[in-house]
LOZAKOL-331845 format. One record per residue (C-alpha): x, y, z. Coordinates in nm, 2 decimals. Each point is the difference from the previous one (the first is absolute). Layout:
// residues N
<segu <X,Y,Z>>
...
END
This chain:
// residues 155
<segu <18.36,1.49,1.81>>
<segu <0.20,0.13,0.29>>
<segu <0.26,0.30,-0.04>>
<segu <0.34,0.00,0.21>>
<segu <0.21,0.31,0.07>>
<segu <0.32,0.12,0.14>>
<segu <0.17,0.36,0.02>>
<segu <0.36,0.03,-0.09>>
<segu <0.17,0.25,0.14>>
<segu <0.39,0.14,-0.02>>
<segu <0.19,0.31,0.02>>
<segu <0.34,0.15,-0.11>>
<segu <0.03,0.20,0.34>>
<segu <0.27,0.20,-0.13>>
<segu <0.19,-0.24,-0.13>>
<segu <0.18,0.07,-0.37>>
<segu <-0.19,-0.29,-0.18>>
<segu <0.15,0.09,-0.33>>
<segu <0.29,-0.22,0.08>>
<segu <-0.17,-0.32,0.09>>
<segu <0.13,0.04,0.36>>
<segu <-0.34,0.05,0.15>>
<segu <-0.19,-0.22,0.24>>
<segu <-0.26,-0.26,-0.12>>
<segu <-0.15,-0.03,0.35>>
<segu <-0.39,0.09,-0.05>>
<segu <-0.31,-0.13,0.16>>
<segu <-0.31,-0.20,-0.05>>
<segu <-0.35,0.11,0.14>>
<segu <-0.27,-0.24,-0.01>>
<segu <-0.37,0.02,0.08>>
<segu <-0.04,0.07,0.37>>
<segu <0.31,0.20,0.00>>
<segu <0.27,-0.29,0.07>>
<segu <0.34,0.14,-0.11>>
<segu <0.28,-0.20,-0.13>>
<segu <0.37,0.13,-0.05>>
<segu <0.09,-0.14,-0.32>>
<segu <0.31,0.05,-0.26>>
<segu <0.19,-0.11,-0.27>>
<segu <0.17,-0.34,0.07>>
<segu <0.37,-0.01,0.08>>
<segu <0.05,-0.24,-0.30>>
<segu <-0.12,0.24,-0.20>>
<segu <0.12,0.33,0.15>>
<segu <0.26,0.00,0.23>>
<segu <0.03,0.15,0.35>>
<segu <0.04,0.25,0.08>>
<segu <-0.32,0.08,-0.25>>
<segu <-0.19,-0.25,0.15>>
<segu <-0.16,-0.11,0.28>>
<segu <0.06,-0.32,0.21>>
<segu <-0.24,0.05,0.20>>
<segu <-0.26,0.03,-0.21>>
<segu <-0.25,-0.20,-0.24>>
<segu <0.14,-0.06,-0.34>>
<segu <-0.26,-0.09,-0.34>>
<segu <0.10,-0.28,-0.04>>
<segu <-0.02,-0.11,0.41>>
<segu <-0.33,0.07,-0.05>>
<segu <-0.05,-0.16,-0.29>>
<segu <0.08,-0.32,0.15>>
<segu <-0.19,0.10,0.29>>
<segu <-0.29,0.09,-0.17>>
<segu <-0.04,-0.38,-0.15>>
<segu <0.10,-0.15,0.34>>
<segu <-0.28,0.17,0.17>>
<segu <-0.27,-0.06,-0.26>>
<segu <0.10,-0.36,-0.04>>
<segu <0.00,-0.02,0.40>>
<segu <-0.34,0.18,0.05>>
<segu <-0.14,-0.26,-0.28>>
<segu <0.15,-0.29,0.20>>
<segu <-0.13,0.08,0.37>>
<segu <-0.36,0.07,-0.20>>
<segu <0.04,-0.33,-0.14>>
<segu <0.07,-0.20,0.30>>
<segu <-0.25,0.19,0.20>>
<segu <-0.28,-0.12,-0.23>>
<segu <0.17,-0.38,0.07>>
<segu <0.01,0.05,0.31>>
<segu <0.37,-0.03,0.04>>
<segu <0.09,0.22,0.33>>
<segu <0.32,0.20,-0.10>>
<segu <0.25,0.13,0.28>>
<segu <0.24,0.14,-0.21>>
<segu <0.12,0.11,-0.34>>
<segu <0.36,0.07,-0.10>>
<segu <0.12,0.07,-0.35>>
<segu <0.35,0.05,-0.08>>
<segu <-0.04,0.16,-0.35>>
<segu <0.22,0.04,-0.21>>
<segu <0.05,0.21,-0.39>>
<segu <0.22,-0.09,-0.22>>
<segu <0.11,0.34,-0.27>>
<segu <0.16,-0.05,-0.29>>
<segu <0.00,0.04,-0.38>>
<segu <-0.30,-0.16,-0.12>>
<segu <-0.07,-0.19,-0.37>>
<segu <-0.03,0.41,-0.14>>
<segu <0.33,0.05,0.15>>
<segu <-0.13,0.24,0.25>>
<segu <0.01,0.02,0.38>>
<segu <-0.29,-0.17,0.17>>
<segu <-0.09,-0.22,0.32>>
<segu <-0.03,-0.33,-0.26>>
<segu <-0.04,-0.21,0.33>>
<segu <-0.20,0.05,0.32>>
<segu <0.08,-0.27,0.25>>
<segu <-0.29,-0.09,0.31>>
<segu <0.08,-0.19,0.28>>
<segu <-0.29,-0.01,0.25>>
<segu <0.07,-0.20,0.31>>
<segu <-0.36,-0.06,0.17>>
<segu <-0.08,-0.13,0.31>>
<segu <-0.34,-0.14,0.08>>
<segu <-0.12,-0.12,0.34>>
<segu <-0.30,-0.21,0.09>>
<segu <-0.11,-0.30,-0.11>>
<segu <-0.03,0.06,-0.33>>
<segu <0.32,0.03,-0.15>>
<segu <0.04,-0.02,-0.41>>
<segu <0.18,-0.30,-0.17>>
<segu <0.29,0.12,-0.24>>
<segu <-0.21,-0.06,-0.30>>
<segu <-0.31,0.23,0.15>>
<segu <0.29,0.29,0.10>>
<segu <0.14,-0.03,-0.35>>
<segu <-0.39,0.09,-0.12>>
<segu <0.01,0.25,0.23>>
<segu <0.29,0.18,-0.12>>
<segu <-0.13,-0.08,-0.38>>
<segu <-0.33,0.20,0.02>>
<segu <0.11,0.26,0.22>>
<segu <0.29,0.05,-0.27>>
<segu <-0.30,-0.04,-0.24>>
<segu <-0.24,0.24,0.14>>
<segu <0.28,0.28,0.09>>
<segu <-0.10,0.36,-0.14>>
<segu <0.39,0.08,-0.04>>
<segu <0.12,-0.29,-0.14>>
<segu <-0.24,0.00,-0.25>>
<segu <0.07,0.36,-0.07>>
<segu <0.41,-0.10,-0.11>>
<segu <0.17,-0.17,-0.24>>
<segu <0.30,-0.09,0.22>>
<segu <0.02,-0.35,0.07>>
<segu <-0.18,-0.04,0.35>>
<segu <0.15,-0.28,0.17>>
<segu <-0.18,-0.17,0.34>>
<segu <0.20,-0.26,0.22>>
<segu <-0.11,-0.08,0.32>>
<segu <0.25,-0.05,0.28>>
<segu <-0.15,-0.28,0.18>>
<segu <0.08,-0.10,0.38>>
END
């Protein structure tokens, strides 16, 4: 077993509050004391009440399963002995009312474009697998009942 943590953190600073016109900008602090500005989304609050420039939930949401199914993937092809260059994934969540008629990212969309150099090089058949078990072995999306949904930009 393994426990994960994050503080929280927001403040009125002055501000009324009482009449919803307060700011949802807040922060993250992780282990090792990395900081992220984070906030409501605008799709959910609008500005002036939120942040652009900041980390919404559900941005990290979908970056949270990006990354996991990523870090699974380069472990993966390590261990084949596939030499990765580079990993790009244009992610995408999808919200909207789900089968309970409640708001929810029903859809997660992957799209990891992988280079490989070398020799070595996987056939479209051995990169499909390779997107398959690292989907498989992900911590997050095992964690979600949101549709997770893995397709590999090839080229």
């Amino acid at each position: 077993m393994a426990k994960y943590g994050a503080t929280i953190a927001w403040q009125r600073n002055g501000e009324t509050f009482t009449d919803n016109r307060y700011s949802r900008a807040h922060r993250w602090t992780f282990d090792g004391g990395i900081e992220v500005r984070a906030s409501s989304s605008a799709h959910v609050v609008p500005l002036p009440y939120s942040a652009e420039d900041a980390v919404d939930p559900e941005e990290a949401f979908v970056a949270s399963l990006s990354s996991c199914h990523m870090l699974w993937f380069l472990s993966l092809a390590a261990k084949q002995r596939f030499c990765v260059d580079s990993y790009t994934d244009a992610a995408e969540g999808i919200m909207e009312k789900n089968a309970e008629g409640r708001l929810a990212m029903t859809v997660v969309t992957l799209r990891p474009h992988v280079v490989f150099s070398g020799e070595k090089q996987p056939s479209s058949s051995e990169l499909e697998a390779l997107h398959h078990r690292a989907h498989d072995e992900c911590f997050i999306a095992n964690s979600v009942k949101t549709e997770v949904r893995c397709v590999p930009v090839l080229g």
